[in-house]
Short mmCIF file of the C-alpha atoms (twelve columns), coordinates in Angstrom:
data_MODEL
# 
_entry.id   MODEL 
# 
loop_
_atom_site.group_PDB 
_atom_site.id 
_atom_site.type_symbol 
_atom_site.label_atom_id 
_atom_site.label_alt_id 
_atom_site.label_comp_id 
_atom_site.label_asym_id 
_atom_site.label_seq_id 
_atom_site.Cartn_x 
_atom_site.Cartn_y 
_atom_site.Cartn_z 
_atom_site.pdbx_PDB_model_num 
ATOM 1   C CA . UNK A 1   0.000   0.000  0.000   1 
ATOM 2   C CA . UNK A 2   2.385   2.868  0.849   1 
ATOM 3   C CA . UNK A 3   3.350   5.728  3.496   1 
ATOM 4   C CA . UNK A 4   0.316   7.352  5.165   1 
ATOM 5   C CA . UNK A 5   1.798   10.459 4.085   1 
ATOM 6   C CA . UNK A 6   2.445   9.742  0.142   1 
ATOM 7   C CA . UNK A 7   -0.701  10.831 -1.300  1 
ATOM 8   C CA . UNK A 8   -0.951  11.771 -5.002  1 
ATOM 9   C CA . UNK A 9   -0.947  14.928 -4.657  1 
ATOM 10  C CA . UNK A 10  1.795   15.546 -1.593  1 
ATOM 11  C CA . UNK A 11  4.479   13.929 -1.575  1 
ATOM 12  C CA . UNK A 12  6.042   15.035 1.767   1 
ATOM 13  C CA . UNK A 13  9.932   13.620 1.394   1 
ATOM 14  C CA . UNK A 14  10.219  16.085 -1.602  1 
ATOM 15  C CA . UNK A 15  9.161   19.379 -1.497  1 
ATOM 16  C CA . UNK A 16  10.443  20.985 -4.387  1 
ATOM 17  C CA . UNK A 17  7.884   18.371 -6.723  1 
ATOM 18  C CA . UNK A 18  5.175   19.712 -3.943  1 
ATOM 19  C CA . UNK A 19  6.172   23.183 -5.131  1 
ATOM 20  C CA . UNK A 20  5.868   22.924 -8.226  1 
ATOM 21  C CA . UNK A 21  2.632   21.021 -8.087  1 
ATOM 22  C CA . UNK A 22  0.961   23.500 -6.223  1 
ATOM 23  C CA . UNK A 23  2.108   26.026 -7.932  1 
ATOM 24  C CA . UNK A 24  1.127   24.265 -11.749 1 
ATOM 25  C CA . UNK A 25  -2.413  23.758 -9.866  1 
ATOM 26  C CA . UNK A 26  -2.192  28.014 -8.883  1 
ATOM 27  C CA . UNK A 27  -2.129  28.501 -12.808 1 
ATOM 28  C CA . UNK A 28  -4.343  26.462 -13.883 1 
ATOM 29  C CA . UNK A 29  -7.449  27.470 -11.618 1 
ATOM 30  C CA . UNK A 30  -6.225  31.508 -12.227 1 
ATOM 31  C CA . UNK A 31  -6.828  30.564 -15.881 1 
ATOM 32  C CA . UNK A 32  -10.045 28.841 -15.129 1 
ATOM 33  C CA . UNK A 33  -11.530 31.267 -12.869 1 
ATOM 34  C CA . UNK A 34  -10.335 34.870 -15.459 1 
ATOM 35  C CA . UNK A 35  -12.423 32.786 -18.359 1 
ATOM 36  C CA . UNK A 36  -15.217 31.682 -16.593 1 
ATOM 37  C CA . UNK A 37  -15.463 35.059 -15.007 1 
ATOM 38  C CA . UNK A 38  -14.933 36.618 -18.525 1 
ATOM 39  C CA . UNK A 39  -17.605 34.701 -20.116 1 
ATOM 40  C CA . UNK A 40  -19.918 35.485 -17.327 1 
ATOM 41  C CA . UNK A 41  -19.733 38.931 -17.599 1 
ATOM 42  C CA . UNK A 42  -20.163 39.088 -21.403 1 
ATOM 43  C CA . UNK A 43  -23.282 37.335 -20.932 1 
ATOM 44  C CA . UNK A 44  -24.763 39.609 -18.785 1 
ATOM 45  C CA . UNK A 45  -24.700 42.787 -21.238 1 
ATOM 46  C CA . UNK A 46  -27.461 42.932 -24.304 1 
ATOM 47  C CA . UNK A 47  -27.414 45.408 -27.260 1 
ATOM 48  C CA . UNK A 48  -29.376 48.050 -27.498 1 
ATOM 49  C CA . UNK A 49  -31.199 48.204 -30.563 1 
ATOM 50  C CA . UNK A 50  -33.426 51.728 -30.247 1 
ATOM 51  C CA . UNK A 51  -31.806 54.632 -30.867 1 
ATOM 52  C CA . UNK A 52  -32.243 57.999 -33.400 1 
ATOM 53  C CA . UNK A 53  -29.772 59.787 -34.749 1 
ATOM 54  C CA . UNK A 54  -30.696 63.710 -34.558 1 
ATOM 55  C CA . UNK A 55  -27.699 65.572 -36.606 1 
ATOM 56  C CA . UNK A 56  -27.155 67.106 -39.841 1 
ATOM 57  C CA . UNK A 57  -23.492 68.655 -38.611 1 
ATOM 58  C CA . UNK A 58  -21.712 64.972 -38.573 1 
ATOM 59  C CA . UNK A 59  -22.848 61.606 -40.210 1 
ATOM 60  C CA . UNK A 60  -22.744 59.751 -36.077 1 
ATOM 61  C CA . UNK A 61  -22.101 55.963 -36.952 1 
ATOM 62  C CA . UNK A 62  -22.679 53.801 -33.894 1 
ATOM 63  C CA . UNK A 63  -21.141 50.420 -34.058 1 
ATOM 64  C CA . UNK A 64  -22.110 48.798 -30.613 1 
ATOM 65  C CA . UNK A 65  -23.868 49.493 -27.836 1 
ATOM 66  C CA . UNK A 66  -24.591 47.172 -24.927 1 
ATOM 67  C CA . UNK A 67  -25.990 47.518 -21.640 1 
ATOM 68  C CA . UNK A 68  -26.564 45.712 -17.945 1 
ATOM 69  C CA . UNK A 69  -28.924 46.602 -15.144 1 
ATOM 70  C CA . UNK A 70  -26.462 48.626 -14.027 1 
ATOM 71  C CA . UNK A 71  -24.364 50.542 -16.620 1 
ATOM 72  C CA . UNK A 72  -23.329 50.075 -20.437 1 
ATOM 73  C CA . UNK A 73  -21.501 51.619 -22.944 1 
ATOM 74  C CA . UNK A 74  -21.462 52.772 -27.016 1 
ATOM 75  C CA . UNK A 75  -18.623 52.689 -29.479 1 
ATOM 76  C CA . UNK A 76  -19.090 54.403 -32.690 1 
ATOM 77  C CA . UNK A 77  -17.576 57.395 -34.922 1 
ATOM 78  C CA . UNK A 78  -18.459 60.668 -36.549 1 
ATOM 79  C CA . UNK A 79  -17.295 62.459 -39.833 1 
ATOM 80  C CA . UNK A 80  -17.778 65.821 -40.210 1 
ATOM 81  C CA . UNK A 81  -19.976 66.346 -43.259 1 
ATOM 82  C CA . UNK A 82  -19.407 70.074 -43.456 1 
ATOM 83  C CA . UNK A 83  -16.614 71.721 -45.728 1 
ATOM 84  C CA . UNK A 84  -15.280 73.727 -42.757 1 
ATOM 85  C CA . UNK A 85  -13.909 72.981 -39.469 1 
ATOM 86  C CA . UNK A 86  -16.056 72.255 -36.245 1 
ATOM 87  C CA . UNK A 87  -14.274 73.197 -32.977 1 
ATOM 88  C CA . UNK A 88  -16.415 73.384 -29.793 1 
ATOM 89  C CA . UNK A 89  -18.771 71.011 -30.379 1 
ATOM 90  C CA . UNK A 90  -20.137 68.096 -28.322 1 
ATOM 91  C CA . UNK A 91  -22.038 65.053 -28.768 1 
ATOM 92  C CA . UNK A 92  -25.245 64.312 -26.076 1 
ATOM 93  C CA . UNK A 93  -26.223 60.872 -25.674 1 
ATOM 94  C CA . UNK A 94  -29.923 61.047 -23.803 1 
ATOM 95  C CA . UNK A 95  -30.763 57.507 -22.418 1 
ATOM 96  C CA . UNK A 96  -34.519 56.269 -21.592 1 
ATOM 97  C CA . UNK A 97  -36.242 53.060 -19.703 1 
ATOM 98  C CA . UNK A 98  -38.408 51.261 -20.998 1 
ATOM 99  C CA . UNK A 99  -41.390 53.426 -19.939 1 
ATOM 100 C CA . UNK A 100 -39.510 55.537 -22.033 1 
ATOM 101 C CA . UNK A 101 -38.592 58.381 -19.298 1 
ATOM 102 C CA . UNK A 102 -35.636 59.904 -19.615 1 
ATOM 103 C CA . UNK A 103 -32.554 58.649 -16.856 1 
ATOM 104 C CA . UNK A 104 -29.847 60.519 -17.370 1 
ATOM 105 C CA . UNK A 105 -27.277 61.837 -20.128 1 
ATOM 106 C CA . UNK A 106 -23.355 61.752 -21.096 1 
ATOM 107 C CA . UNK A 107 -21.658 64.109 -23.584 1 
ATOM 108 C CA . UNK A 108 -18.191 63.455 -25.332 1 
ATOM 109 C CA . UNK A 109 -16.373 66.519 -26.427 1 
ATOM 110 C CA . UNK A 110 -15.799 66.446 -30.316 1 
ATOM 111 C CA . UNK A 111 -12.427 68.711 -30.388 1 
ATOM 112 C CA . UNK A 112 -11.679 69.981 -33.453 1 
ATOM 113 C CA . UNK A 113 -12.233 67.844 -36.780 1 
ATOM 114 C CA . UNK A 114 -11.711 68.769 -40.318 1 
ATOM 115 C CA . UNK A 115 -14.203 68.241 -43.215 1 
ATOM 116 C CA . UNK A 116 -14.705 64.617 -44.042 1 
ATOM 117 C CA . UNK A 117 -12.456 63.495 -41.014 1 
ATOM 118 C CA . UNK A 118 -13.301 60.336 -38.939 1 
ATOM 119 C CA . UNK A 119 -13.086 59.968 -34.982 1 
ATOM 120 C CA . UNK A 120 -14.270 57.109 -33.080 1 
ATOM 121 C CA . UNK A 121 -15.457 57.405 -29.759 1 
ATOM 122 C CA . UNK A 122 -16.611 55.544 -26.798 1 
ATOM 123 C CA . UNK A 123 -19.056 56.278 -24.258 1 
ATOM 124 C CA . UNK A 124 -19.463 54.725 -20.836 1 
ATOM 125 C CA . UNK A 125 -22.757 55.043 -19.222 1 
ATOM 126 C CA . UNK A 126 -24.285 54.107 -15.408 1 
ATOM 127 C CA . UNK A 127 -27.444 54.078 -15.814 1 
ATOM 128 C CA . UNK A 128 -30.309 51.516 -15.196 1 
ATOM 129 C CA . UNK A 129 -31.737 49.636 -17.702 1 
ATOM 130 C CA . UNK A 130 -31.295 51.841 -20.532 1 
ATOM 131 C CA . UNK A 131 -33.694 50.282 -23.701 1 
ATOM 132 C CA . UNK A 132 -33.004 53.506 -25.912 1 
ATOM 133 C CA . UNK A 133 -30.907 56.518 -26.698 1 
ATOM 134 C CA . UNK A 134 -30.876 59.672 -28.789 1 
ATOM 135 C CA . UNK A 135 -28.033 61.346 -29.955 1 
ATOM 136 C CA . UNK A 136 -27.699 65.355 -30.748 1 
ATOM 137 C CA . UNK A 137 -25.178 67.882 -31.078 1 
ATOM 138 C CA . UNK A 138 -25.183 70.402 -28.161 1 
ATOM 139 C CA . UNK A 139 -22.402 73.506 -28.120 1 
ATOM 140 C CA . UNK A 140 -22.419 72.914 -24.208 1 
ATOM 141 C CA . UNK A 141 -22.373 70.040 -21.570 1 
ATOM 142 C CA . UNK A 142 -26.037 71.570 -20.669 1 
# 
């Protein structure tokens, strides 16, 4: 049969192959646990499908945007479709429930873009249960 103390996984006589076993088992439940906990949160967001666009200054191209009970966010980009520069300029993201009242609202300063220039941007929201948006272009963060 064997030493009491030679189990499979502890071998007590050498503890450098204990080391190293522990240490191999450290890794591989870190790994497990950062992808399961990845793939869990994932899961939890869902796009947002309602939204209007309400700008004739840029052409606002929204690529994703995903939200949780809790918060969310929207990546996109605008061009400016003028033939002169825009300076001062933001963009004002207005997010509703589903009873379609009106929670809260973010703005992203635009800078200063030339005619026909692309930026992408990225907006981070915390608001609950967001099931809509409009975006506009406001001069101010008011």
């Amino acid at each position: 049969m064997g030493d009491y103390n030679e189990i499979w996984f502890a071998n007590t006589r050498v503890q450098t192959r204990n080391i190293k076993r522990w240490f191999l088992w450290g890794i591989i439940l870190f790994i497990f646990v950062t992808i399961g906990t990845s793939l869990a949160v994932k899961s939890m967001y869902k796009s947002i499908r309602t939204y209007e666009i309400q700008t004739d200054i840029f052409s606002v191209k929204i690529d994703d945007a995903k939200s949780t009970k809790t918060n969310g966010y929207i990546k996109g980009s605008i061009q400016n479709q003028s033939e002169e520069d825009i300076t001062g300029k933001y963009i004002k993201f207005t997010f509703y429930n589903e009873k379609n009242e009106d929670i809260g609202r973010e703005y992203i300063e635009v800078g200063s873009i030339r005619p026909q220039q692309i930026k992408t941007y990225e907006v981070k929201f915390r608001y609950p249960n967001v099931e809509k948006f409009i975006v506009t272009v406001s001069d101010s963060e008011n």
